[in-house]
N, C-alpha and C positions, 0 to 999 in steps of 0.2 A: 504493500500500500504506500509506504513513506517513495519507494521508489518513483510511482507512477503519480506523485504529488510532487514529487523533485524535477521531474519530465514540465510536467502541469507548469508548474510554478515558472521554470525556464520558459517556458515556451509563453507566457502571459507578460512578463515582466524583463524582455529581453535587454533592455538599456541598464537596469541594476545588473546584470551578469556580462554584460559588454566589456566594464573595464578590466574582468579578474580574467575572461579570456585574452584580451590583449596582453595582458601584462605576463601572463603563463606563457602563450604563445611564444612573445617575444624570449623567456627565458629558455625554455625548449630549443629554441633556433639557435641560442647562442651557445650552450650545454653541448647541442651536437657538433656542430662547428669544434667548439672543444674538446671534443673527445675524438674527433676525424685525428685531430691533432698529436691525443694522446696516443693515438691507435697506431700512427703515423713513427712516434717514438719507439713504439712496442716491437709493431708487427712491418713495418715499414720495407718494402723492399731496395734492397742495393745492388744492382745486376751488374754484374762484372764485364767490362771491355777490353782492357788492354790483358788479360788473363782467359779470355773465353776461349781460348785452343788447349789451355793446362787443365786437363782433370784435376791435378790436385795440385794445391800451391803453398810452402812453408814459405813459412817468416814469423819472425822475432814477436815476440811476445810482448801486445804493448799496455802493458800496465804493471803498475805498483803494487804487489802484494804485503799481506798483513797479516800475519797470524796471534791469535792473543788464546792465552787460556785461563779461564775461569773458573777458582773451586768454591761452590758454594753447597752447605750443608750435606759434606762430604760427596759433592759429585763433580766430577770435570767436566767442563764444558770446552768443546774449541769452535772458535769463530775464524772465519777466513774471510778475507775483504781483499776488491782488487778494486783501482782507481785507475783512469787511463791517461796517459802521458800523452803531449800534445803536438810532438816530435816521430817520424818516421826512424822507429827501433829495426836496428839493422843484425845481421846473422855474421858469425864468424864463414868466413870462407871456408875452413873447416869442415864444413856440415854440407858442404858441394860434396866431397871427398865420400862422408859417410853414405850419403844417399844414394849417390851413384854406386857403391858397392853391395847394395841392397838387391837380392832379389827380384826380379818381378817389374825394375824400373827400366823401361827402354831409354830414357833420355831424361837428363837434368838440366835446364836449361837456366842459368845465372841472371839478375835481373838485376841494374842499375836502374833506380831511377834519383831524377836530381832535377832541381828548377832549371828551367832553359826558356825563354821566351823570344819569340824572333822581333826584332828593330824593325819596323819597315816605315819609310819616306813619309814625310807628311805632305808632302807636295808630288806632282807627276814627277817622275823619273824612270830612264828608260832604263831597260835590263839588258844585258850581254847577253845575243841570241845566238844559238850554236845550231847542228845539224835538224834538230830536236823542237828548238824556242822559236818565240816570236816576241818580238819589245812588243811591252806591254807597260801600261801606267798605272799605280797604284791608286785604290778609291776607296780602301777601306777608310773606319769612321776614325775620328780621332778618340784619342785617349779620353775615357771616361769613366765617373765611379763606379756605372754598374760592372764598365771590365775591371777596375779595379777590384770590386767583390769578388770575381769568376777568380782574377790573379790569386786573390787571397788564400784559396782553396789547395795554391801549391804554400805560398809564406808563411799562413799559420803565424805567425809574429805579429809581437806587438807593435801600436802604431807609436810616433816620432815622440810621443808623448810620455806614453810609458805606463798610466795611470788605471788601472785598475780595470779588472774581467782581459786579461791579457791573453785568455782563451777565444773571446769575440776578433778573430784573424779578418776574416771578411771584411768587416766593420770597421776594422785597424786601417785595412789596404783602402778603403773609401776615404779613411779623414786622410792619410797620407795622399792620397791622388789630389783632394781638394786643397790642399796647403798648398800643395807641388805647382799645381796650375795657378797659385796664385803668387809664385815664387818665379815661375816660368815666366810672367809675364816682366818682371823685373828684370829677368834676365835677357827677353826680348829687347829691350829698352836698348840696354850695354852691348847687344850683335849687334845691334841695326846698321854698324860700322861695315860689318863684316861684308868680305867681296859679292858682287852679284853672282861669280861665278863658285863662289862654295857648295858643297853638295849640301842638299835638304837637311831639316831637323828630322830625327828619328823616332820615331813613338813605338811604344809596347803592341806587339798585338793582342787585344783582348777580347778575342770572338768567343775563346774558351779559355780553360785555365791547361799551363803548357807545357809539359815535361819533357825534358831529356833522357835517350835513353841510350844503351848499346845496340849497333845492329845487330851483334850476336843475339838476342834475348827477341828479334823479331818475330818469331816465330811462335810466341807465346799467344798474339792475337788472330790469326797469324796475318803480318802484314807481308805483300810481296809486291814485288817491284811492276810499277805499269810503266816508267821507262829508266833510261839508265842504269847505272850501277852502283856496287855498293860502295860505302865508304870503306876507302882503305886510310890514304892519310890524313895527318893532323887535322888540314882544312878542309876536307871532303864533308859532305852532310847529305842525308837522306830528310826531305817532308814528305809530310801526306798529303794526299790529294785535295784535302779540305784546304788547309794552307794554301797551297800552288793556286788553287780556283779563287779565294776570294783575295789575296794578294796578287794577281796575274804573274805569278813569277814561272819561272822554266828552268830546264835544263842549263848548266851554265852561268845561272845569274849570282850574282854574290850577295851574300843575307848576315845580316847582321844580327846575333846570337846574345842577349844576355843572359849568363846563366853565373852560377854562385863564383865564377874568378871573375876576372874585367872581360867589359864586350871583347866580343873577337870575329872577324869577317868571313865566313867560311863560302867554298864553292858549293852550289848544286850542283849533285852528280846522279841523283836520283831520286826520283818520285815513288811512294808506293801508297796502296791502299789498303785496307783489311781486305779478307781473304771474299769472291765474290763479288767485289767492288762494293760492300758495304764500307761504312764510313763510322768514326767514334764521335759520338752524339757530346760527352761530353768533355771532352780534351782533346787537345793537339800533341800530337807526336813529333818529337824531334830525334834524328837517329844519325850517331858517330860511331868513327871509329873506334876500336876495341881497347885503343889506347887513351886517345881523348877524351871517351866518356867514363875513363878510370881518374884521369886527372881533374876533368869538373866533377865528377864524383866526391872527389878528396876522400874517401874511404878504405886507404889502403888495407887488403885482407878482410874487409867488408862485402858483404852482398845485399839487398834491399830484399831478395826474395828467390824464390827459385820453383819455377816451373818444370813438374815434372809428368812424364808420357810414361802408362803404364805398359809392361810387354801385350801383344797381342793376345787376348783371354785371359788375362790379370782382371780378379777382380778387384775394382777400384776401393772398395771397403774393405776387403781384407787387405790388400799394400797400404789405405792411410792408418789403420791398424798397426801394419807392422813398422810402417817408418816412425808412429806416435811411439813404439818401445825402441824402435832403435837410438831415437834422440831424447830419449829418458834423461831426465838430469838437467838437459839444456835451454833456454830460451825459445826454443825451436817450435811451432805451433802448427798443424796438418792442417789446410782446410779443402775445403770439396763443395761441390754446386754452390749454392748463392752465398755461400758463407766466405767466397773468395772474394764477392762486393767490399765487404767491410775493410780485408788486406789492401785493396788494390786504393779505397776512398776513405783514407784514415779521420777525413773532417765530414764522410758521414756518418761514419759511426759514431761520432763525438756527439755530432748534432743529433742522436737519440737522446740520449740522457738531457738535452736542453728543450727540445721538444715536448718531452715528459713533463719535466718543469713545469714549462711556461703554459702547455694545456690545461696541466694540474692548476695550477696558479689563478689563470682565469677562469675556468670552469668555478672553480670553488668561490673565487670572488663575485661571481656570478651567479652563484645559487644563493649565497647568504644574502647577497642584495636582490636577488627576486623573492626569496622568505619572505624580507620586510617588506620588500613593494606591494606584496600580493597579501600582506596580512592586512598593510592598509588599505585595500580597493575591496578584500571582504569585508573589514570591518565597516567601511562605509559604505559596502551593497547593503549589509545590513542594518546600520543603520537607518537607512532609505527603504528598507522595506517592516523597521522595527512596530509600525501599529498592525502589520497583519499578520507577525507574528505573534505580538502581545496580545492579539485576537484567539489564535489558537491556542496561546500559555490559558486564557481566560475562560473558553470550552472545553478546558480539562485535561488538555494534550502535557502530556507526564517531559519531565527534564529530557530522559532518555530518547522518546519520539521529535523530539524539538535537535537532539544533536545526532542523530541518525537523518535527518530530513535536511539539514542543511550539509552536513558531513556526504549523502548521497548528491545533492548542487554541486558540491564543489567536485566532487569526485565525476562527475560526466561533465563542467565543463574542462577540468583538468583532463581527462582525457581527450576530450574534441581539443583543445589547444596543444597535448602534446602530440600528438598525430601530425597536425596542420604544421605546428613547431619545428619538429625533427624534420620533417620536408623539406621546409625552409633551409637548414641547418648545413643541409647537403653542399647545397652550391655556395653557400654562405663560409664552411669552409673551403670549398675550393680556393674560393676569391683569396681568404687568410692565409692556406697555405703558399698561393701565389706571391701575394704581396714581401712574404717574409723571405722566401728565394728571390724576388728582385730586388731585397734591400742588402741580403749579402748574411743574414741572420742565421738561414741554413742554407746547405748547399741544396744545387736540383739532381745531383745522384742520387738522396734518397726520396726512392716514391712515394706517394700518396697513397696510404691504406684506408679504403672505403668496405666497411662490411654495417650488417644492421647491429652491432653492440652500442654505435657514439647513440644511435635513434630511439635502443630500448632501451639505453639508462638516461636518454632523455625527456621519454613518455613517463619512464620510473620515476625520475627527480620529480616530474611535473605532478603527477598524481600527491608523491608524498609532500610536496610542500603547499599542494590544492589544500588537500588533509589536514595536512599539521594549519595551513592559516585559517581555516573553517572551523577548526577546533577551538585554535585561543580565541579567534571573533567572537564565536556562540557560547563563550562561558558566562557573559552576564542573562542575557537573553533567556539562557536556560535555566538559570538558577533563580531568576526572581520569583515571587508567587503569584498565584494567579491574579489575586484580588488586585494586587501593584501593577500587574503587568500594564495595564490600559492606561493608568496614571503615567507609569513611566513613558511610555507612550507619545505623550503628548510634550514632558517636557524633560530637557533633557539632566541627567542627576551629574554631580562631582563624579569624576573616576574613583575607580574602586582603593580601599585602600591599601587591599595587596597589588595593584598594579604599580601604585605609587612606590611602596616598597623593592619590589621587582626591578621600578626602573632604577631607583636609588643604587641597589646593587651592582647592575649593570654599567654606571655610569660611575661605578668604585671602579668596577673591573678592565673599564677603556683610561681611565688613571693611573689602576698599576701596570697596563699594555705600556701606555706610555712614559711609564718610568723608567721601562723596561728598555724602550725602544731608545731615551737618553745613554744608554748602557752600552748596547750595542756600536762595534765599531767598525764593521765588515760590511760592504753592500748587500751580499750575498745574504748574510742573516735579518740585516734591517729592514728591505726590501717589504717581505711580505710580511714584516709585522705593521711599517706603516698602512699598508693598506687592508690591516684587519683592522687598528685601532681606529680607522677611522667608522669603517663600519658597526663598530662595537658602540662607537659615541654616538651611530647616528641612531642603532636601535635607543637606545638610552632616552635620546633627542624622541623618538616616538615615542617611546612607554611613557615620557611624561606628558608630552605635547599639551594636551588640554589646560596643565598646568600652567606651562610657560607662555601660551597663548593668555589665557586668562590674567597674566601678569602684565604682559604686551598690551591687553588693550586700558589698562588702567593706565600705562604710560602713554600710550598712543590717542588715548579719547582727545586729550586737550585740541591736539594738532587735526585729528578728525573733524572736529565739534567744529573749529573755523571756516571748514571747507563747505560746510549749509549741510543739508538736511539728508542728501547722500550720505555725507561724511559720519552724522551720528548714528545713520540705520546702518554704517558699518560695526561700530563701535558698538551697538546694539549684537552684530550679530558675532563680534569675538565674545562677546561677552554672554550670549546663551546658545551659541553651538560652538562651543571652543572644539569639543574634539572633532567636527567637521571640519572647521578649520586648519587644526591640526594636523587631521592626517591629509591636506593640501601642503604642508609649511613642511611633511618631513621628506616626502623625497626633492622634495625641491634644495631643501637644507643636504641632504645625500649628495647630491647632484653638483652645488655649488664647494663643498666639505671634499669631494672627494676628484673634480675637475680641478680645484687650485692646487692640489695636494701630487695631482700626477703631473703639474706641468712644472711645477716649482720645485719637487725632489733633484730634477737631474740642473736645474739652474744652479742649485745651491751648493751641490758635489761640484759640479764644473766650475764655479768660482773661485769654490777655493783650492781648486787642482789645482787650474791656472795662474793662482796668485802663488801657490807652492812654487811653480817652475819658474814664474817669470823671477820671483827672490830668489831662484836655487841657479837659476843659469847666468856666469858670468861672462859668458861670449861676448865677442866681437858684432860674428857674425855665423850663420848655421848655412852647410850643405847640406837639400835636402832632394829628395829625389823625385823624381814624376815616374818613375816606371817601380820596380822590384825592392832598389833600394841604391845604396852611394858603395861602390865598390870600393876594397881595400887599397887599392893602384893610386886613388884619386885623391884618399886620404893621407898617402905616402907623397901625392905631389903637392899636395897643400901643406903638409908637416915642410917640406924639405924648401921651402920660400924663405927669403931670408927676410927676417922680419917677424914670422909665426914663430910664437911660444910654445901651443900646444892644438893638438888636433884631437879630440877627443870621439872616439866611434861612438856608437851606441847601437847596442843592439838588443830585441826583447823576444823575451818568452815565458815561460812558467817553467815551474821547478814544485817538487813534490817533498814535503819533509816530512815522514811519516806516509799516512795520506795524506794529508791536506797540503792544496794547492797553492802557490805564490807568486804574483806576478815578480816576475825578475828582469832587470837588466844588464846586459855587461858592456861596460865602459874600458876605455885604452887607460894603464894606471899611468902613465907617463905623463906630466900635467897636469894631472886631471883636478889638484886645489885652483889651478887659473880660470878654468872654464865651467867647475862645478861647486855650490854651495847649499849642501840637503840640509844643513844646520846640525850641526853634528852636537849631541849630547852628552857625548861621552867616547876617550876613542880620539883616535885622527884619521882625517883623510892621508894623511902623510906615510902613516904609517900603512894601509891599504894598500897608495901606488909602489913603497918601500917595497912589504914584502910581494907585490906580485913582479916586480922586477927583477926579482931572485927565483930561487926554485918556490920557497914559500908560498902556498898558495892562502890567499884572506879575503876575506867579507865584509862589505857593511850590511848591516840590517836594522829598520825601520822601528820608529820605537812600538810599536804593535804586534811585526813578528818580535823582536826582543821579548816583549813582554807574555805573548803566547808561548813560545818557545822555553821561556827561560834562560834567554842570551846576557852575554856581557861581554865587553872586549876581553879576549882571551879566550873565551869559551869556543870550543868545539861545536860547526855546524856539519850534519848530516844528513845529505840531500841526494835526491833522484836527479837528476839533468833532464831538461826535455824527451831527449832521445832514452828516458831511461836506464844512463850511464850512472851507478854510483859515484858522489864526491864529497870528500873530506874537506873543509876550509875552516880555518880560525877567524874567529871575528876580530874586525881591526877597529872599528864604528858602529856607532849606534846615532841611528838619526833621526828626524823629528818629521821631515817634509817626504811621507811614504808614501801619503796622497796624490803628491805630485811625481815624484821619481819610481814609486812601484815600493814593494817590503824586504826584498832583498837587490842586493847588489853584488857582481861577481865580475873577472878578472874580463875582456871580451874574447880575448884569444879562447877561454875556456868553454864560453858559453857558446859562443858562433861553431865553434867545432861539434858544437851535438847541436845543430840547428839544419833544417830542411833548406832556409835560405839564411846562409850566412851574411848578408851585407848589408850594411849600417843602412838604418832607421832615419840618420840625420849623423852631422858632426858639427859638434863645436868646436869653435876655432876664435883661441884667442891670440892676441898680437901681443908683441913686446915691446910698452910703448918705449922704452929706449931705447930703441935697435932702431933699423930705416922701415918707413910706415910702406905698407901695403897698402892698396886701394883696391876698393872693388875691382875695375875693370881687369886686374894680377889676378884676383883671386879666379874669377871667370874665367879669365884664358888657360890656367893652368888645369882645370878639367872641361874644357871646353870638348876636346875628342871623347868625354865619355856621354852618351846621350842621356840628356833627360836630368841632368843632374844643374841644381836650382844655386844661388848663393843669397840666401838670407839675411835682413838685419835681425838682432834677437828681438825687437818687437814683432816684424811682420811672421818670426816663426814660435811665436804665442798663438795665432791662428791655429797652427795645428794643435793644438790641445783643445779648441774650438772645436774643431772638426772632428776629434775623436768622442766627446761628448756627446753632439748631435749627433751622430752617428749610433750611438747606443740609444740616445732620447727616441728615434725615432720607433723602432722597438716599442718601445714602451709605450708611446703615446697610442701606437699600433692596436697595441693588444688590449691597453687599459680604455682606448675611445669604443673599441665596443662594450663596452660595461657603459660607458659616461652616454653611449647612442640608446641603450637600453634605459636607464636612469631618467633621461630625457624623454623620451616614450614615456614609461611611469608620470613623469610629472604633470604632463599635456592628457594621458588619461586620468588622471587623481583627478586636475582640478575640472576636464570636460562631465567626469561624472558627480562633482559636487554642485555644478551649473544649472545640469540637465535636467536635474531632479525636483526644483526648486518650482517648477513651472506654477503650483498652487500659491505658494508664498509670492510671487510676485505679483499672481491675479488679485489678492488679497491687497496688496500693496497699491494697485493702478485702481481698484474699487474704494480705496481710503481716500484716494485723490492724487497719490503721486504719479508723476508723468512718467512716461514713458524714457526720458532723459534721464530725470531722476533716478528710476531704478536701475540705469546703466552707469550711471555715477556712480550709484552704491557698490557696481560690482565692481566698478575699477578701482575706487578705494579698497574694499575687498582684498581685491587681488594684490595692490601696493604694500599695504597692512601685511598681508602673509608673504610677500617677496622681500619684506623689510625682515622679517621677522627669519625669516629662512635664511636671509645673507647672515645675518648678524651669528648665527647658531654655525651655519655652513663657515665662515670665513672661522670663527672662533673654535671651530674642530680643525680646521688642514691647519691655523695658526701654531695649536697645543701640537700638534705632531708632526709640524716640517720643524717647529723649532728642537721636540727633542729628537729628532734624525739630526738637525744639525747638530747637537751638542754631540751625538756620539760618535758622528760621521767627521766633522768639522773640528771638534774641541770649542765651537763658538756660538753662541744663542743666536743667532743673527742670520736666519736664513733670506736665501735670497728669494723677493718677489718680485716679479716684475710689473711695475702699474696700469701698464697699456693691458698686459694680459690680466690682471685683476681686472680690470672694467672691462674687458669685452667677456670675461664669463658674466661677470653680473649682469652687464647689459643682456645678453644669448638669456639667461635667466628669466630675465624683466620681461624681454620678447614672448617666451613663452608662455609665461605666468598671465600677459594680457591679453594673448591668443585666444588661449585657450581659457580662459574668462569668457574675452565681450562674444566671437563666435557661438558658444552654445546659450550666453544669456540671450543674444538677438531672437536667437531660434527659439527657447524660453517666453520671449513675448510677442512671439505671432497670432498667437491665437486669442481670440478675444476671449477677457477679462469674467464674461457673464458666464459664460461657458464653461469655462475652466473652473468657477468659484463652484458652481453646482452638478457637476460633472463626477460620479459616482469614483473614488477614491480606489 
């Protein structure tokens, strides 16, 4: 019965149930979207290309192991934990040796791989055409950040900056492109001397992301030649087809190669493509000789990997079996079918575990705030339908019948919107997962996994938080008694006084978040508590709403009361439908609480990164690159000027100490007190460049890892290397500015040598002013031959710490503006269905005698009143918790806001608030007054 009365009911009363489907809906869409995403993390495919000819493929094992054991009330426990390093872990040569002597393997085939990007013209320029070519003109695009992203996928390093998520590579290679071009153009200024007849500037290719390999190892995709020949000498090179076609290049022409030593010009001698004339969808191959790809390798007695061909009628299960026992003991890892994606695309496998995250992260931020959104569109369906309910409390209908009967509304139209929802959801994350591969966040190796799990735990979420808001709304409703019910009815009572208590609680509980969040000093950890505590104060901001409203309008009558007669039937009506108003004033408060909160987080880290580096760098002037990075060649020509003090590299990555991960850099120790000031606490930089001078190897580290760690000058640090080489270093400093410079610091020889791309990030270059001065247009010419490389004042490369920022904000604002797009929905249906409702009260109003202007004045006071009322709550939550993010993030109360962006949310706010007001009130008084007044209820 209750069911076909909950049918009944919906289908009579369809504008009360409007807003709780919207607002469900919209959640459901957003839910599935995130969990495409989680799914994407989980199950995600990564299909292999430069390895799809190797059944089975070893390589090094890339993560950090942990084993711990636990004895508690006499039982042992062992736990085992592996984290992944963010460097291409390489195989002893060695392990070529064993596997070839194995059984069962017909061929082992040796895999270098190493960054190599090809140079080509930025202008037309002809090619040397031989039996084979034809001049042709170059038309690829210029250098840009989204190839910069693609680049990323080989660098994996951090950008010029150094500051923090040193794992975000993609993102790094985007703010370095946009510094670089803005450093480029400086440097245009100082050629513009240069002869008309000089050969063109040269740019990155970035159609895809580009590696080097050996011709030997060709065979693993297998590629074969469609003309020429192989490479035999130093200068010889094989491309793919892909390359050759969209550079017009041919047989014969000469191409210019950046890869981890200095550019170098090599011949075409041959073209080849995958096996069939397929093509690698997402890399470019570049292929040397047997020698040269050992020397840009720099891996002596190294392998990256090793592709091996089973004998004829070997089975493929039983040989990765036995090679898994043969290399017992070693690094050595077997894998087979899709599991060889993850070997071959080290940054997508990474990008799982960040995927997972960030799904997790928003999903969940997105449920808790569709709870609340959806608790208050029940609670004010039902208030709006409260006398025909207190009708049925008053015909005898029992507690139980009253929460079975609205609990069955919410549960069919929680259903109808999670259906519709999850639908939505689909292409909605498509869109998300797109957007996040074009911004460089993850790569597009790994695929998009689509099955029905994101859509049933989206109809799941949706039903249970239908439920769960149906349940708290209908606890007064249900419990009043019958005789009251029709009383209450009419007029509305104080909130309860265990709600009051309830909210009091809650709004302890968003105090000690944010005490909490003062404490923390890690992005990583602070991140998703500000964006709970905010949530936590906004439930708080609801539970008491009625109250605070009712306070508001005792402050707000006066300034009402002057604006005439509108103004007082607003104040009139904060003051006897407060929690109507209410639940208008709190997602709007949500909305405005937690828009400042996502735009102003990464302002306020990036300020004082940047003010870290800009006091921590004492340069002159900074080389910074537009392509991979600033080779070591360019930094020996700018050292060896007479006039230069010091050259400082810099180059980044992570480093593992235990597990937990570390943004690291490593700097040239020679100099390195003229060009660098982290503010040291304890410890000398002196003593740092000292001992790495020597055999000595030492460290600075940040007063944060110091303190997690338990460091001190002299102390023993014990770390993973990117490449997950173990290293031993004494600490020599202890510094303050980690924010800006990264939490550890290491020798650069040390750290470049276990790096994918070893070449400097930027160099500092200070001069000695009592020597003969250098001038810019010296320092230009002297790497003038290597492409792409910029020469900086130290302000203009403060930009790039700009650009590493935005470059993570954008992320963020990504993923958190769907919550704020949902939020905003919420707001425009709250306050369209406190509007719409209203239609008798305002007939009532236009029969009293007020006008029809009138009653639209009231509503826009109204609306102003609760847009007042919700800034003030909203601004006074993201204030409490950007300020204690900065205290823990920063050491400083002082976050940064920005004004222009504080008024256009409030204004975006104000817009919607009066929207979605005067529209449904217009609609509200179309209908004549006489009608409406005696028109059966």
């Amino acid at each position: 019965m209750m069911l076909r009365y909950a049918l009944q009911s919906i289908r009579h009363r369809k504008g009360a149930f409007l807003g709780s489907l919207i607002a469900l809906m919209c959640a459901a869409a957003l839910i599935t979207a995130c969990g495409t995403l989680l799914e994407t993390g989980l199950r995600g495919r990564i299909a292999p290309e430069r390895y799809a000819a190797a059944p089975l493929v070893i390589s090094a094992d890339q993560n950090v192991h942990q084993t711990t054991v636990e004895k508690k009330k006499g039982r042992t426990r062992v736990k085992h934990k592996a984290k992944p390093v963010t460097e291409r872990a390489w195989l002893p040569e060695s392990t070529l040796r064993t596997v070839r002597a194995l059984p069962g393997v017909k061929e082992a085939t040796p895999e270098l791989t190493f960054m190599a990007v090809a140079l080509l013209p930025n202008g037309p320029s002809k090619t040397p055409s031989s039996s084979s070519a034809t001049s042709t003109t170059s038309t690829s695009s210029p250098w840009n950040a989204s190839g910069a992203a693609e680049m990323a996928d080989t660098a994996r390093t951090e950008g010029a900056s150094g500051v923090s998520n040193a794992s975000d590579a993609s993102l790094d290679a985007r703010a370095r492109v946009r510094s670089a071009a803005r450093g480029a153009k400086m440097t245009n200024t100082v050629d513009a001397s240069r002869r008309a007849d000089s050969p063109p500037e040269l740019r990155p290719d970035t159609a895809s992301t580009s590696y080097g390999h050996s011709w030997d190892s060709a065979s693993l995709t297998p590629f074969k030649l469609t003309e020429g020949r192989a490479p035999v000498a130093p200068t010889d090179l094989v491309i793919d087809q892909a390359l050759a076609t969209r550079a017009h290049i041919g047989l014969g022409a000469r191409l210019t190669v950046q890869s981890t030593q200095s550019p170098r010009t090599y011949t075409i001698t041959g073209i080849a493509a995958p096996g069939a004339g397929g093509r690698l969808n997402q890399q470019t191959s570049l292929f040397f000789s047997t020698a040269e790809a050992a020397r840009l390798a720099a891996r002596p007695g190294q392998v990256a990997a090793i592709g091996v061909t089973p004998e004829t009628g070997t089975n493929q299960s039983q040989l990765a079996a036995a090679l898994r026992k043969a290399l017992a003991g070693s690094s050595a890892q077997v894998s087979m079918g899709e599991a060889r994606g993850p070997v071959e695309f080290l940054d997508a496998a990474g990008a799982r575990v960040k995927l997972v995250s960030l799904g997790g992260a928003i999903g969940g931020t997105a449920l808790l705030v569709a709870l609340l959104v959806v608790v208050g569109t029940f609670a004010l369906s039902i208030q709006q339908r409260h006398r025909e309910l207190a009708l049925l409390r008053a015909i005898a209908a029992t507690p139980r019948q009253m929460r079975r009967l609205i609990s069955r509304e919410a549960l069919i139209v929680g259903a109808v919107a999670g259906v519709l929802g999850s639908l939505a959801g689909l292409p909605l994350g498509a869109w998300l997962h797109g957007r996040f591969v074009e911004m460089g966040a993850i790569p597009a190796t790994l695929e998009r996994a689509v099955s029905v799990f994101p859509m049933a735990a989206a109809v799941a979420a949706t039903l249970l938080a239908a439920w769960g808001a149906s349940r708290i709304s209908a606890r007064r409703i249900s419990r009043i008694r019958p005789a009251e019910a029709m009383a209450e009815a009419s007029v509305e009572r104080h909130p309860a006084r265990g709600r009051i208590i309830v909210g009091l609680v809650v709004l302890t509980a968003g105090a000690v978040l944010v005490a909490v969040l003062s404490a923390l000093r890690t992005e990583a950890s602070s991140t998703p508590v500000t964006f709970l505590s905010v949530v936590i104060l906004s439930v708080a901001v609801a539970l008491l709403g009625p109250v605070v409203v009712r306070a508001a309008a005792v402050l707000l009558s006066g300034p009402l009361g002057v604006s005439g007669p509108g103004g007082r039937l607003a104040t009139a009506n904060l003051r006897g439908n407060a929690a109507r108003m209410a639940a208008a004033a709190t997602p709007l408060a949500l909305l405005i609480g937690m828009t400042c909160t996502v735009l102003f987080v990464q302002p306020t880290l990036g300020d004082a990164a940047r003010a870290q580096t800009r006091d921590g760098i004492r340069a002159d002037w900074v080389l910074a690159a537009q392509g991979p990075g600033v080779p070591d060649e360019a930094a020996r020509r700018v050292r060896a000027l007479p006039g230069v003090a010091a050259a400082t590299e810099i180059v980044h990555s992570t480093v593992r100490v235990g597990l937990d991960k570390y943004a690291a850099q490593g700097v040239t120790p020679g100099g390195l007190a003229r060009t660098w000031n982290p503010d040291v606490t304890s410890g000398s930089i002196e003593r740092f460049s000292t001992d790495n001078a020597t055999e000595a190897r030492s460290a600075a580290v940040s007063q944060l890892a110091a303190d997690q760690l338990g460091l001190h000058p002299g102390s023993r640090l014990r770390l993973t290397l990117g490449d997950g080489t173990p290293a031993t270093l004494t600490v020599a400093a202890v510094y303050a500015r980690g924010l800006g410079f990264g939490d550890i610091t290491l020798p650069h020889d040390l750290l470049a040598r276990h790096m994918d791309n070893p070449l400097a990030s930027a160099v500092l270059i200070s001069l000695d002013q009592s020597g003969p001065s250098v001038t810019h247009s010296e320092l230009a010419s002297s790497v003038r031959e290597f492409p792409g490389i910029s020469v900086l004042t130290r302000s203009s490369a403060d930009g790039i710490q700009a650009d590493k920022q935005q470059s993570n904000a954008e992320v963020n604002y990504l993923a958190m503006g769907l919550v704020l797009a949902f939020t905003a929905i919420a707001v425009v249906n709250t306050l369209a269905m406190s509007v719409s409702e209203r239609v008798r009260e305002f007939a009532m109003l236009r029969l009293a005698g007020a006008t029809r202007r009138q009653v639209l004045r009231m509503l826009r006071a109204e609306a102003l009143a609760v847009l007042l009322i919700a800034a003030v709550l909203g601004s006074g939550i993201s204030l409490a918790v950007l300020t204690a993010f900065s205290i823990g993030m920063t050491g400083s109360a002082a976050p940064t806001v920005v004004p222009l962006g504080y008024a256009t949310v409030v204004g975006v706010a104000a817009l919607l608030a009066l929207v979605a007001t005067a529209v449904p009130g217009r609609i509200a008084l179309k209908p004549r007054p006489v009608e409406v007044a005696t028109a059966r209820q």
